[in-house]
N, C-alpha and C positions, 0 to 999 in steps of 0.2 A: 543478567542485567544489573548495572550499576546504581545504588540508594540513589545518586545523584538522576540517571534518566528515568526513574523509575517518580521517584519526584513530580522534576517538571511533567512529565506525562499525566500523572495523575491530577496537577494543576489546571494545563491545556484542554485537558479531553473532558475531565468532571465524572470521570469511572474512577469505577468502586473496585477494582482490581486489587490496587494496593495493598486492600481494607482486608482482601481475600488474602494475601500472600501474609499481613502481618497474622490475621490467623490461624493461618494451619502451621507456622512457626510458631506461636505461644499454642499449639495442639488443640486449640477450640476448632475440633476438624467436623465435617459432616460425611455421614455416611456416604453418601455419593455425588458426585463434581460431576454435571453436563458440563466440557467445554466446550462451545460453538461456536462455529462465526468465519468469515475468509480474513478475516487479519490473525495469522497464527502465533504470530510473535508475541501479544500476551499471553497466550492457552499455554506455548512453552514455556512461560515465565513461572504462570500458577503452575503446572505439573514438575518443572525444577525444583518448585516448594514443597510439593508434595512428596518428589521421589527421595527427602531427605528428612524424612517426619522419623524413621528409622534407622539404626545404628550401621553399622559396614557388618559386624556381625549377624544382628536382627534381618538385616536384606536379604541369607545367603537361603531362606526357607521361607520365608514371608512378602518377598516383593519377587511378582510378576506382571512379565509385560507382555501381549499378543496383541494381534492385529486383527484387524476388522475382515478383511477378506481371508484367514485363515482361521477364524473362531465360530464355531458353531453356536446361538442363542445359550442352547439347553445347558451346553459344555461349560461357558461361561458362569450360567446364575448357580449350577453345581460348584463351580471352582467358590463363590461367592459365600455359599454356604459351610465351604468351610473355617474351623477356627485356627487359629496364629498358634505358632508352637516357639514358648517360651518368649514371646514379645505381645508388647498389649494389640497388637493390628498386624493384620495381612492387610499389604498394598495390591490391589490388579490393576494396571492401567491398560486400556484397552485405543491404542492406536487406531488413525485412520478407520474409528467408525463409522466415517460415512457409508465405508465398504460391508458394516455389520448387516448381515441378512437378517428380517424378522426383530428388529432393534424394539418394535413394539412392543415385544414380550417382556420387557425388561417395568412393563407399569405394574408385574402380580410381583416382583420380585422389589420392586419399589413400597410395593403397601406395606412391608416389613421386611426391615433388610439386616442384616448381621450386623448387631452393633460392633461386632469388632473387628467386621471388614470395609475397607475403604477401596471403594469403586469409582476411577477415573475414566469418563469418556471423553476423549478427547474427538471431537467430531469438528476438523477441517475443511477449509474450500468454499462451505456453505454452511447459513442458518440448517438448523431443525426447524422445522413448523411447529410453532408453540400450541398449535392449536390439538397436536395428536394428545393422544389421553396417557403416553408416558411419562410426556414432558411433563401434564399438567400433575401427574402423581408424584415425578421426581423434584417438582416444586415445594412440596407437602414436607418431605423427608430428607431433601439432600439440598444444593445447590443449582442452579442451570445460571452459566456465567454467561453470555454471547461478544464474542472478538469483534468488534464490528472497525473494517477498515476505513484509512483515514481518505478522504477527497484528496485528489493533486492540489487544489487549491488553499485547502487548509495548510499541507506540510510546509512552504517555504516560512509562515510566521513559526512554526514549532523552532525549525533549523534555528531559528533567531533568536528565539529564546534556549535553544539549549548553548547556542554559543554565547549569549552573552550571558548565562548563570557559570558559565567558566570563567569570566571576565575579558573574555574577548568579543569583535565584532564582526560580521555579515555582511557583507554589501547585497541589496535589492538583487541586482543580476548574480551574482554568484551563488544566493540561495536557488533561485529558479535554475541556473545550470545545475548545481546538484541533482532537484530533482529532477531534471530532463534526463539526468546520468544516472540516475539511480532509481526513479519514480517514486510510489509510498510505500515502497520494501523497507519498514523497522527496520530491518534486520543489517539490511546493508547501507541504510540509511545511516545507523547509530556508527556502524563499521567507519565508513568514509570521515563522516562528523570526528571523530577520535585521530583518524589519521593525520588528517589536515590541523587540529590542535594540534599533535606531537610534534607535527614538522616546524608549524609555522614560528618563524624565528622570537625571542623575545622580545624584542623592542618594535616588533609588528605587532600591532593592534588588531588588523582589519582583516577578514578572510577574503582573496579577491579575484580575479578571474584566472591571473596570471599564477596563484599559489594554487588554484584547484586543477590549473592543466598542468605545472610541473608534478603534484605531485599524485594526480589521478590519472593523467594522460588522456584527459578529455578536453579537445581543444576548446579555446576560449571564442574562439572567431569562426569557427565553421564548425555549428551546429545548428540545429531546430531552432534554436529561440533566435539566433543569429538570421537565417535566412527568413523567417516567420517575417523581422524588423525588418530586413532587406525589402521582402514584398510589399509590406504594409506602407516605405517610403519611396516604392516604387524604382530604387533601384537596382535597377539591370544588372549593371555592372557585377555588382556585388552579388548580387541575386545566383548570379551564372557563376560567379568563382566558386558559390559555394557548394553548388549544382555538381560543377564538375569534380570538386574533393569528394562529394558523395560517391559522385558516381565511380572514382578509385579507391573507393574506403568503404567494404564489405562491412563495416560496423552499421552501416547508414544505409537505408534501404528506402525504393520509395513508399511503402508497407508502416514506415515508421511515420514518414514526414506526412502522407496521410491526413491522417488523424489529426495530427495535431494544428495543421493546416485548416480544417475543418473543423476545429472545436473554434478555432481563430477566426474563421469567417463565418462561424454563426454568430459571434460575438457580437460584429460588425453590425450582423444583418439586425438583430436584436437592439443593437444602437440606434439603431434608423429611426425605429420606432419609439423610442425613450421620450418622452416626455420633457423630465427633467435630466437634461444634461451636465448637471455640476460633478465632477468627479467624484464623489463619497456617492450620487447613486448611482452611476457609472460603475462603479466599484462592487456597492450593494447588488444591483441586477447580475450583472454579469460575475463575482466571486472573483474579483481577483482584489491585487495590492489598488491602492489610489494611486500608489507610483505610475503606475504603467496606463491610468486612464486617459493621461491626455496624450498618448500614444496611438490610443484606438479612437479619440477625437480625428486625431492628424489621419487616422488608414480611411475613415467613416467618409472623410471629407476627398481623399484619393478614389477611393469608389464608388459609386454610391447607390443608392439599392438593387438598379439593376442590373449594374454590373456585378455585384456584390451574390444575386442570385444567378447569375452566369457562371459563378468562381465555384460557387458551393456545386453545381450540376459536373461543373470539368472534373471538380475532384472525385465524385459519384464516379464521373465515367470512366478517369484514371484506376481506380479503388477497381473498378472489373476488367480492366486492359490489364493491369498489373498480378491479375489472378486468371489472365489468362480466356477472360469472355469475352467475344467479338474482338480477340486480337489476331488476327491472321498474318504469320510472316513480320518481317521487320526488325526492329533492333532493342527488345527489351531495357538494356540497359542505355536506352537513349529515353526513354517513356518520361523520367522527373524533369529534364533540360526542356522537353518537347511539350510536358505541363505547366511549366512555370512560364514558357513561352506563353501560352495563349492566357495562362491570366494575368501577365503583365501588358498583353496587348488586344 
């Protein structure tokens, strides 16, 4: 990960990450790193820092790596106990602990641990439960870092700040297409965001729909956020052209438009009820940009609550036709054209 995203993230998010990575590069290291959390794109960032606390020579006796589902408890706090041969640390990094059996055992092997071995758990996918009595030992004596991922709604302000500390700019919709292209995968999030700067020409400013489909091949006009607006203005037309590019484009599935169709009309329905309509709490209640509020004004005012609770049941009952309950016979790949039909009429 690059000083510069490594940066804004630490600005944006208000984690102490960095704080970790700048110290176990000046060797103020701790005996053992919990890394936790289902965002794993920083735990690989700190464990990049750690796998280089050691020389290419020092590595070739001293740094080992095993995995959680082929490492026994006992085997491990044994390996742990031993000492570094001709280097100040033995590194073990132990992968995919979620899979470690018995990870409990690791609180007697906490209450005193080798000062001159450094023990990385990298524990993915999910929290630990802070409440077990290893965590709360390995608090004591080591570090317990937790990755915690970002909201869809959060990332498209990140995308904007990371493009314009490059000195270039983002338009509202083309951050949202990213994330509908990519969702809140760091990983490939930071990938694309580099791309589209390398391409984008010099004397272009602006990142824009038509520069994320040339050079992502994620159409600008027939997507989720596209048809989402189609329905929300009620129309048809549009509605169905882009129905039917789904329905010949295996990338699109009605499994996809779902969801997010449904996070859309709860929105909606949530609107109904709002009090204060100004867009800034339009925006507060519901977590999105203020751009996009007087948007869900305009859909609130197209449906309105009980049609709005009509919308949200069809999608329920699309969501288990689409997987196949109470669907007998028929044309599956006709299910999203024969959805969008009945909540546009």
């Amino acid at each position: 990960m690059s000083h510069f995203y490594s940066l804004i993230l630490g600005k944006f998010l208000g984690m102490d990450y960095k704080q970790i990575i700048k110290d176990i590069q000046a060797k103020r290291l701790k005996s053992i790193y919990l890394l936790h959390g289902n965002e794993g794109y920083f735990i690989d960032q700190i464990i990049n820092a750690l796998e280089n606390i050691l020389t290419t020579d020092e590595k070739a006796f001293n740094q080992t790596v095993v995995y959680g589902k082929d490492t026994e408890i006992t085997e491990l706090i044994n390996m742990c106990k031993r000492f570094p041969m001709m280097a100040p640390y033995q590194v073990i990094i132990v992968k995919e602990a979620q899979y470690l059996k018995r990870i409990e055992e690791l609180k007697h092997y906490a209450k005193n641990p080798v000062p001159t071995t450094i023990l990385v758990i990298s524990h993915k996918e999910k929290s630990v439960d802070k409440r077990k009595a290893f965590v709360k030992e390995l608090v004591k004596t080591g570090l317990v870092f937790e990755s915690k991922q970002l909201y869809e709604n959060q990332v498209p302000s990140l995308i904007a700040k990371l493009v314009e500390e490059k000195g270039k700019k983002i338009d509202i919709k083309s951050s949202h297409l990213l994330v509908e292209f990519v969702g809140n995968d760091l990983s490939k999030l930071f990938n694309e965001i580099d791309k589209l700067l390398i391409t984008l020409p010099k004397e272009q400013a602006t990142i824009t729909p038509e520069h994320i489909e040339k050079n992502i091949g994620y159409s600008k006009d027939f997507n989720i956020f596209e048809l989402q607006n189609a329905i929300g203005k009620m129309d048809i037309l549009k509605a169905n052209r882009i129905a039917n590019y789904f329905e010949s484009n295996p990338k699109h599935s009605i499994n996809e438009v779902i969801p997010s169709l449904f996070k859309y009309f709860q929105n909606v329905f949530k609107l109904h009820y709002l009090k204060d309509k100004s867009k800034q709490s339009i925006a507060s209640t519901l977590g999105i940009n203020p751009f996009f509020a007087g948007e869900y004004i305009t859909v609130s005012r197209n449906f309105n609550i009980r049609k709005t609770v009509q919308i949200i049941e069809i999608l329920r009952d699309y969501d288990l036709k689409s997987k196949g309950v109470d669907f007998v016979g028929g044309n599956a790949d006709s299910l999203l054209k024969e959805m969008i039909f009945k909540i546009l009429h």
